[in-house]
C-alpha positions in Angstrom: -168.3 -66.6 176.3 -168.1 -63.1 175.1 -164.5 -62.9 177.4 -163.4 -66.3 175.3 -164.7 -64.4 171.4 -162.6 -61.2 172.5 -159.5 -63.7 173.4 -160.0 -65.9 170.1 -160.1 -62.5 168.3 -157.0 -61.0 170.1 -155.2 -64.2 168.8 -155.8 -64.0 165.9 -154.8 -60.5 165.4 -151.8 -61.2 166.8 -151.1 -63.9 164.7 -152.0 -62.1 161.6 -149.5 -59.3 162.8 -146.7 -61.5 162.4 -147.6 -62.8 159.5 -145.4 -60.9 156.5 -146.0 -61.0 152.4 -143.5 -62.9 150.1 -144.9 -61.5 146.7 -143.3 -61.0 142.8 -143.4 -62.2 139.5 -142.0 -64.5 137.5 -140.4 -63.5 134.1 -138.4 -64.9 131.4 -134.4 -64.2 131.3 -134.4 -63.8 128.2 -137.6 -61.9 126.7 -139.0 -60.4 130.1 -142.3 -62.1 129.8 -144.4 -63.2 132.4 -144.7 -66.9 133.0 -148.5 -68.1 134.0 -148.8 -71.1 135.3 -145.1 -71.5 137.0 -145.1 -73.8 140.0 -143.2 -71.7 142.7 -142.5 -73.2 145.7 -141.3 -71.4 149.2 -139.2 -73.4 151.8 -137.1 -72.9 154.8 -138.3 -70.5 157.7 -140.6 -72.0 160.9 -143.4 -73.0 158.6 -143.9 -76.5 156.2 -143.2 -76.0 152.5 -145.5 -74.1 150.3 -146.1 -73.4 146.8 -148.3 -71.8 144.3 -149.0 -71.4 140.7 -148.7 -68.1 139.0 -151.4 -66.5 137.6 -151.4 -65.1 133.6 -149.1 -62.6 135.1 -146.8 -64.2 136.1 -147.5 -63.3 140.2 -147.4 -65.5 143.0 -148.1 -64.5 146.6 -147.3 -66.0 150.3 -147.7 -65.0 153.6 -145.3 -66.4 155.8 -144.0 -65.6 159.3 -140.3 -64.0 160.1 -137.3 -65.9 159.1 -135.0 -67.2 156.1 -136.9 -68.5 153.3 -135.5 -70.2 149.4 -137.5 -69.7 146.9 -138.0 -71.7 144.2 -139.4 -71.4 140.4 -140.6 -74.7 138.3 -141.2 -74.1 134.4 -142.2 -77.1 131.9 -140.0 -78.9 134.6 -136.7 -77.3 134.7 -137.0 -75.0 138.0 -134.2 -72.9 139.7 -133.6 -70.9 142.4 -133.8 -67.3 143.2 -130.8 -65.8 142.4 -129.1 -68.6 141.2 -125.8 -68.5 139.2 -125.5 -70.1 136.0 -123.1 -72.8 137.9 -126.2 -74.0 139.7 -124.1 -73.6 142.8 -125.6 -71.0 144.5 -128.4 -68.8 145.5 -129.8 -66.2 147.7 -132.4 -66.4 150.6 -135.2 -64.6 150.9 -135.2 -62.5 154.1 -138.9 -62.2 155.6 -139.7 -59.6 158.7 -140.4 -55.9 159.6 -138.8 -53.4 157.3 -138.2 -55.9 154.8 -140.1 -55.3 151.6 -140.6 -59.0 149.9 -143.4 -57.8 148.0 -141.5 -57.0 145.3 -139.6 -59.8 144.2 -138.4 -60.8 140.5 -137.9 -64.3 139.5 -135.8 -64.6 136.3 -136.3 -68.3 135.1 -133.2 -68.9 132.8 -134.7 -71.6 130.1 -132.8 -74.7 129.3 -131.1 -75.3 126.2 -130.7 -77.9 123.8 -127.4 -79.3 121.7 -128.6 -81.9 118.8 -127.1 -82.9 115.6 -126.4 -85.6 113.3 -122.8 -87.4 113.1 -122.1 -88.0 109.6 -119.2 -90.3 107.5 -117.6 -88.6 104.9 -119.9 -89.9 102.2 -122.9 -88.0 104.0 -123.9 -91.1 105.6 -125.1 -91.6 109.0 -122.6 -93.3 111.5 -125.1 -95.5 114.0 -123.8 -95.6 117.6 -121.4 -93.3 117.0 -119.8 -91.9 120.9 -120.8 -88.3 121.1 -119.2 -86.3 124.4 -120.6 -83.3 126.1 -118.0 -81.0 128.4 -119.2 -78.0 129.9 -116.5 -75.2 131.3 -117.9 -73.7 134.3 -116.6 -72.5 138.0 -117.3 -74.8 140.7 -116.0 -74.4 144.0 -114.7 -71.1 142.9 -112.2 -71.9 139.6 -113.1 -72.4 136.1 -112.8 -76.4 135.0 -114.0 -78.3 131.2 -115.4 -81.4 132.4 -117.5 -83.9 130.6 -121.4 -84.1 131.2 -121.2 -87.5 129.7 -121.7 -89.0 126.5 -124.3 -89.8 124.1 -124.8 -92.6 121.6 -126.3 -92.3 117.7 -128.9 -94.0 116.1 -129.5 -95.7 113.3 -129.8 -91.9 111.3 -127.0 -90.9 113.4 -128.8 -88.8 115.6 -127.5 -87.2 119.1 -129.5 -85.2 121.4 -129.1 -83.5 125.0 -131.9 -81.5 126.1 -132.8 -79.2 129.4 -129.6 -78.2 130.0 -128.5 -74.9 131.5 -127.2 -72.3 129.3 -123.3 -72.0 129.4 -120.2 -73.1 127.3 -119.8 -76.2 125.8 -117.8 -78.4 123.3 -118.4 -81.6 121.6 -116.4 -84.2 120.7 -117.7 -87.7 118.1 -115.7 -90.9 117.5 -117.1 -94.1 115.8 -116.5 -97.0 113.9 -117.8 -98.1 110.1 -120.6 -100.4 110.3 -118.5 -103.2 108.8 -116.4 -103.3 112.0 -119.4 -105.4 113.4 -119.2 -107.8 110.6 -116.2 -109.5 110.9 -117.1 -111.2 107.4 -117.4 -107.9 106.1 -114.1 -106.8 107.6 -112.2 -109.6 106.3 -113.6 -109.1 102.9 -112.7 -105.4 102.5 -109.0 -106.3 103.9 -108.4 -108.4 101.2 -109.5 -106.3 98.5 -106.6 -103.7 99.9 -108.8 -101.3 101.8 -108.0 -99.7 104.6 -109.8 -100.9 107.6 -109.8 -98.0 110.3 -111.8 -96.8 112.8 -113.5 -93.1 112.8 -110.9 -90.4 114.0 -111.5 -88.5 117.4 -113.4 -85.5 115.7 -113.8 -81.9 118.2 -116.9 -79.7 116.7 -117.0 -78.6 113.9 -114.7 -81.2 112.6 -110.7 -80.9 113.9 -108.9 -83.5 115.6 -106.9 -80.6 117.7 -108.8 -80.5 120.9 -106.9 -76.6 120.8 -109.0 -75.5 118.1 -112.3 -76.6 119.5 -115.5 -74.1 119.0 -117.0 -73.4 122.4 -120.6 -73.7 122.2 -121.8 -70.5 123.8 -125.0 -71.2 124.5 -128.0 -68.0 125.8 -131.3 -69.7 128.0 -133.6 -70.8 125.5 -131.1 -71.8 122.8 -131.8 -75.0 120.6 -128.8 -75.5 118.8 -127.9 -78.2 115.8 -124.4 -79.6 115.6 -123.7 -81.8 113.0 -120.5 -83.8 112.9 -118.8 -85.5 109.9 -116.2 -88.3 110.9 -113.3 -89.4 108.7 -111.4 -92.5 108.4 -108.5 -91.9 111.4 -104.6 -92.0 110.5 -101.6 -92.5 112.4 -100.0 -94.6 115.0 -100.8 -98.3 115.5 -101.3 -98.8 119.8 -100.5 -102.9 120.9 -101.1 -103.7 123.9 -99.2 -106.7 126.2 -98.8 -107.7 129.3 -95.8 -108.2 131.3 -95.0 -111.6 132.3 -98.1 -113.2 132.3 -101.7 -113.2 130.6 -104.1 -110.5 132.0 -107.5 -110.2 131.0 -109.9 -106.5 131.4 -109.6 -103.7 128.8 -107.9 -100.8 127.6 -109.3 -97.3 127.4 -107.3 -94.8 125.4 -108.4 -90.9 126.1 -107.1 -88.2 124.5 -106.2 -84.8 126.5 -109.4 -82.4 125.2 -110.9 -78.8 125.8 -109.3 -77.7 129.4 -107.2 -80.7 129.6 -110.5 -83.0 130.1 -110.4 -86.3 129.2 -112.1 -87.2 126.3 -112.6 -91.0 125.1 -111.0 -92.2 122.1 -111.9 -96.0 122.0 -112.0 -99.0 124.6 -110.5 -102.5 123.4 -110.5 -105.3 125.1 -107.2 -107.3 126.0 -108.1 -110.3 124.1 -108.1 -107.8 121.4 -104.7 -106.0 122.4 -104.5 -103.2 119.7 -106.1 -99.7 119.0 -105.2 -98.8 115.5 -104.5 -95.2 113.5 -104.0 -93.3 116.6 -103.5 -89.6 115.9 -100.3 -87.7 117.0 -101.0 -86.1 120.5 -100.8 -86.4 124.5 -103.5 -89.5 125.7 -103.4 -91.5 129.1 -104.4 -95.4 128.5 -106.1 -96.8 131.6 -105.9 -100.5 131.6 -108.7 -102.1 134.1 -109.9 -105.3 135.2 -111.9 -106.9 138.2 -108.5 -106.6 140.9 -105.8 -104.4 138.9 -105.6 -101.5 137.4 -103.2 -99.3 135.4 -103.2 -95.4 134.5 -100.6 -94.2 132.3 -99.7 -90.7 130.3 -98.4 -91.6 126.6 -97.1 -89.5 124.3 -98.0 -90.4 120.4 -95.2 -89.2 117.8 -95.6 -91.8 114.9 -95.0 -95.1 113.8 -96.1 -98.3 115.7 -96.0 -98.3 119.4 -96.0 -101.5 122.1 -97.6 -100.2 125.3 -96.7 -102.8 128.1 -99.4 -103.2 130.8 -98.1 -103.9 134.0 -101.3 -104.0 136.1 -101.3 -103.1 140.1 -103.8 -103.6 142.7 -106.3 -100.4 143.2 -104.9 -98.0 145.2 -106.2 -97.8 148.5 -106.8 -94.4 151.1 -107.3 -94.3 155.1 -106.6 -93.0 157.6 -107.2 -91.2 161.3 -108.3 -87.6 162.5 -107.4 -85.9 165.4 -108.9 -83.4 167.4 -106.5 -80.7 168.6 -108.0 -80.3 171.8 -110.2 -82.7 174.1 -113.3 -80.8 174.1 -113.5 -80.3 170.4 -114.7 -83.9 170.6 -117.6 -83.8 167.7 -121.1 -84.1 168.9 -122.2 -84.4 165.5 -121.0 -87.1 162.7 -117.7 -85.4 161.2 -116.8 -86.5 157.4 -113.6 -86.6 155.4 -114.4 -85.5 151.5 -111.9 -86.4 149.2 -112.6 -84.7 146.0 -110.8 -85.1 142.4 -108.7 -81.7 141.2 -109.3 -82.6 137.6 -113.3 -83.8 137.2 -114.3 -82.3 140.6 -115.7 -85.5 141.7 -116.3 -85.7 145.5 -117.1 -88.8 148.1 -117.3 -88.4 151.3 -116.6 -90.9 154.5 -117.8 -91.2 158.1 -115.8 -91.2 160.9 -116.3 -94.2 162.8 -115.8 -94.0 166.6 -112.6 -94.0 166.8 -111.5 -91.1 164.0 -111.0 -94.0 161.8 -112.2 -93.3 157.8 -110.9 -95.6 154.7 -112.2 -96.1 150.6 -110.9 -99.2 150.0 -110.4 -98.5 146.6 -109.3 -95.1 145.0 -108.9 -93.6 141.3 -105.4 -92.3 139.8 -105.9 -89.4 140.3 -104.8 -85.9 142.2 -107.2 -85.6 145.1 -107.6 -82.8 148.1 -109.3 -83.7 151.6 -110.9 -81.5 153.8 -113.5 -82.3 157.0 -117.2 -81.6 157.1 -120.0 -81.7 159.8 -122.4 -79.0 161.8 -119.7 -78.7 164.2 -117.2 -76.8 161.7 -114.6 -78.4 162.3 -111.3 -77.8 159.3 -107.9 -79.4 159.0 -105.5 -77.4 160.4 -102.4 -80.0 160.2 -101.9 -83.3 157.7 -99.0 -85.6 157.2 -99.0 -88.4 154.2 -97.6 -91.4 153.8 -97.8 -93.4 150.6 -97.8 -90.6 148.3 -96.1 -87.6 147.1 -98.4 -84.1 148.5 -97.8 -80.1 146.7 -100.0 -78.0 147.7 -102.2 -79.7 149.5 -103.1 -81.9 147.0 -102.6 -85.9 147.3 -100.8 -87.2 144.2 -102.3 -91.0 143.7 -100.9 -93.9 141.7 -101.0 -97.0 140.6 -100.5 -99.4 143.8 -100.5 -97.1 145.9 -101.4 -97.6 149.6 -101.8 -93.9 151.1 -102.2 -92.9 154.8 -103.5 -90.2 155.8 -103.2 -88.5 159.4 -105.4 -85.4 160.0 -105.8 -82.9 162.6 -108.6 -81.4 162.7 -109.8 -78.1 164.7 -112.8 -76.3 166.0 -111.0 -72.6 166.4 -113.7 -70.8 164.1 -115.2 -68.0 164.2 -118.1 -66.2 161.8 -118.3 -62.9 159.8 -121.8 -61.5 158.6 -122.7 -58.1 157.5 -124.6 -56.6 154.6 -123.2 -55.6 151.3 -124.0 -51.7 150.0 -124.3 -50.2 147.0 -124.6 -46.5 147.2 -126.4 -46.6 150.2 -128.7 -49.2 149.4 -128.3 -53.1 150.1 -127.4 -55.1 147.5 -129.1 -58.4 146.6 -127.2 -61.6 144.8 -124.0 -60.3 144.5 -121.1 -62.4 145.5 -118.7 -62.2 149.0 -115.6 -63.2 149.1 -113.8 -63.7 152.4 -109.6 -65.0 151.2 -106.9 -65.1 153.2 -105.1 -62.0 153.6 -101.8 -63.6 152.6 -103.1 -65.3 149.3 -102.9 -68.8 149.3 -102.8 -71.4 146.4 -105.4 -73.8 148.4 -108.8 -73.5 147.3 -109.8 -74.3 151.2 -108.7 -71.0 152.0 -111.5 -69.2 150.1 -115.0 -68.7 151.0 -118.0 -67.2 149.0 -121.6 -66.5 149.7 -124.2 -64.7 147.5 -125.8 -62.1 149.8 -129.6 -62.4 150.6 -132.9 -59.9 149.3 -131.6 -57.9 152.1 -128.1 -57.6 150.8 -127.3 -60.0 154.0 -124.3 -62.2 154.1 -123.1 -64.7 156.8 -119.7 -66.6 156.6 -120.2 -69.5 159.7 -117.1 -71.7 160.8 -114.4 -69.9 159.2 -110.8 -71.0 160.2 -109.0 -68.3 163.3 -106.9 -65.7 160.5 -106.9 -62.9 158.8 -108.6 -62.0 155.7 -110.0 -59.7 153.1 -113.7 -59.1 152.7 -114.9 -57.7 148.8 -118.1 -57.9 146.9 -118.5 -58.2 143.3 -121.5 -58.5 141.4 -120.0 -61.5 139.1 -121.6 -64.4 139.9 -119.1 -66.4 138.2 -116.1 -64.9 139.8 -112.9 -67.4 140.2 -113.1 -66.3 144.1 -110.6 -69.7 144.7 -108.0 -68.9 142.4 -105.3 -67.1 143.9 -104.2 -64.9 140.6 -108.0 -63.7 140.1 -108.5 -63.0 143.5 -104.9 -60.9 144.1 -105.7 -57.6 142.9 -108.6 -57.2 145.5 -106.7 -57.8 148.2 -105.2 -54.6 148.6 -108.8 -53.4 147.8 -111.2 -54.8 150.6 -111.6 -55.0 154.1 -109.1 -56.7 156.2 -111.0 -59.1 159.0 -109.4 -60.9 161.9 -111.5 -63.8 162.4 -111.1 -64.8 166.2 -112.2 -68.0 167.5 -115.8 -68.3 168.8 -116.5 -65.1 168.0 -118.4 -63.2 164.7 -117.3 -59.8 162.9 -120.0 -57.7 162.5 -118.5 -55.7 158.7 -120.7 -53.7 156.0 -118.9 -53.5 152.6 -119.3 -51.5 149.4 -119.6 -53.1 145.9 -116.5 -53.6 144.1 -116.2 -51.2 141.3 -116.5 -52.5 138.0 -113.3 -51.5 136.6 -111.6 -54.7 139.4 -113.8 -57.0 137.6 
């Protein structure tokens, strides 16, 4: 008995002994302050999810075993995670074992913010269900984009709200109609007594209808800001709408070209209707839908009356087949093909089936890029097209179109990890940016990690080639556009990446004056 106590207590020491302390505080972005009673939760690593709530203080505590761990911080509901960029896109890992001090950690919750206002006639009345429009302008996927967070409706006092938001840049945009437009009585009447009978103009904050002299919305954590709108009677060119040779039924939406070239939504008519009046002079794209056609078309508005004719054509269609370049990179995992949308960064994704095989049977208008995903890290190293015109990389899709796609795709990866100094200390959540050493206008070609509390980074599956390793500690870096990226790349490390194998590299913090 006394042989089995000494072995119990030898376990448990040992166990304890490998057991390591993930400690901090939780503060405020903004202010500094401690936040009590956060819900912090610790994931990842060879142990089941934890969490804890923070005392007065602001301080949680963990003790966890060696390994890789994300941390995460929950406040009134809107949680992050550590180190995360404003883009939401990203974060760093908390790196737990010996000579790691995780004691010490600092959580900055970033609070959300709020855009509300009230959209107004020009009388000072309130316009009910009145179309409101949010676009944001962030990076994602390593270039800056505007693109709509959707839109909002107006009540009967013609208020909007969006609320628990991340701070950032935005821009607004309102369009509406009088409330007689749902009267038809009402409409008839004021007709007849010779009053104009127009819809709301397309209004950008604080109240232009030149999407180029917008107000960005610049918006610090914690922010509650009121927006009001006022709407005017709109003015310009009368759209009809008909179809060519025979009847069609559907609708018409006209959008306007906005902040960052993002659509924004003028009005939606319905074909039985066949006209959008008092359309301001400008660039739009009228996309005609219904249950088995489509139409997407660029118009430009000058003046005067204009006869759009709808010629509608089936929904464009993508599929195709991927290759593997040699036999054994035969997948063991399921392989997908992600098609993502240039302009509103939309992605889907689709299987392989046994065969290679992958197909959406219906498509958008739209510019789209593929690229192929899976545990195995595989990439496309060849593509042909047929169907559609390609620059770039990038699939041009239209109307009718029936595009096949033939891919080839390759295992010949390798991996780069290291640890990112500054001074002589590691840095924590800055960013690394492994790019092609020959530049490249293909967004594929870039990589970008945030480095770990240890100052850690680890690029896995990286396509056989050489490249350029820098840090900088911009979180928001365009690290896939090939004019930001240029003037590093006679500044960082050059890296052969060799199949199978991983580069061992320490770098030093950009200086600021490259930023």
């Amino acid at each position: 008995m006394k042989m089995f106590i000494v072995a119990l207590s030898t376990l448990a020491s040992t166990s304890a002994a490998q057991t390591f302390r993930v400690a901090g505080t939780v503060i405020d972005s903004e202010t500094a302050v401690p936040l009590g009673r956060t819900r912090v939760v610790l994931t990842g690593g060879p142990v089941p999810e934890q969490s804890a709530i923070t005392a007065a203080a602001g301080t949680f505590s963990f003790a966890v075993p060696q390994g890789k761990y994300t941390l995460l911080a929950a406040y009134r509901d809107f949680g992050e995670s550590y180190g995360q960029a404003r883009s939401g896109r990203s974060s760093s890992a908390i790196v737990v074992g010996p000579e790691q001090d995780t004691t010490r950690i600092v959580m900055h919750w970033h609070a959300p913010v709020a855009i509300h206002g009230k959209v107004l006639d020009d009388e000072g009345e309130p316009v009910h269900e009145a179309t409101v429009e949010l676009f944001v302008e962030a990076v994602t996927n390593g270039r800056k984009h505007v693109i709509s967070l959707g839109r909002a409706e107006s009540d009967e006092l013609g208020d909007y709200s969006w609320s628990s938001i991340p701070a950032g840049t935005y821009y607004l945009a309102a369009t509406g109609q009088p409330w007689y437009f749902s009267d038809p009585n009402a409409r008839q009447a004021l007709a007849a007594s010779g009053r104009s009978v127009v819809p709301y103009a397309l209004t950008y904050f604080p109240g232009t209808d030149d999407s180029r002299a917008a107000t960005p919305l610049i918006l610090r954590p914690g922010d509650q800001l009121q927006a009001d709108i006022t709407l005017r009677p709109a003015s310009g060119s009368n759209l009809r709408f008909v179809c060519a040779n025979t009847p069609c039924g559907g609708s018409v939406s006209l959008f306007a070209i906005g902040p960052g070239e993002a659509e924004t939504l003028v009005r939606t008519a319905d074909m039985a209707d066949c006209y959008i009046p008092a359309v301001a002079p400008g660039r739009y794209i009228v996309h005609y839908i219904a249950s088995d056609s489509q139409m997407w078309k660029q118009l430009e508005v000058v003046g005067g009356d204009n006869v759009i004719e709808i010629k509608p054509k089936p929904f464009p269609t993508l599929s195709g087949r991927v290759a593997f370049q040699q036999p054994s990179d035969r997948p063991r995992q399921p392989v997908y093909v992600n098609l993502r949308d240039e302009d509103t960064r939309e992605s889907v994704a689709a299987a392989l089936d046994v065969n290679g095989n992958f197909s959406w049977p219906t498509v958008p208008v739209s510019r789209v890029r593929l690229s192929v995903s899976g545990s195995d890290g595989f990439f496309i190293s060849r593509m042909s097209v047929d169907g559609a015109l390609v620059k770039d990389g990038v699939i041009d899709i239209v109307d009718g179109a029936k595009v096949r796609v033939n891919l080839t795709a390759s295992r010949q990866v390798g991996g780069v990890n290291g640890v990112v100094l500054n001074g002589n200390k590691p840095e924590a959540g800055v960013m690394v940016v492994l790019a092609l050493a020959a530049g490249s206008t293909d967004p594929n070609s870039y990589h970008a990690l945030q480095t770990n509390s240890d100052g850690s980074f680890d690029f896995a599956a990286v396509p056989v080639g050489d490249y350029v390793l820098f840090a900088v500690d911009n979180l928001e870096f365009q690290y896939a556009d090939f004019e930001t990226v240029q003037p590093y790349l006679s500044s960082g490390k050059r890296v052969r990446v060799e199949p199978h194998s991983v580069e061992a590299e320490s770098i030093r913090l950009t200086p600021a004056t490259l930023k």
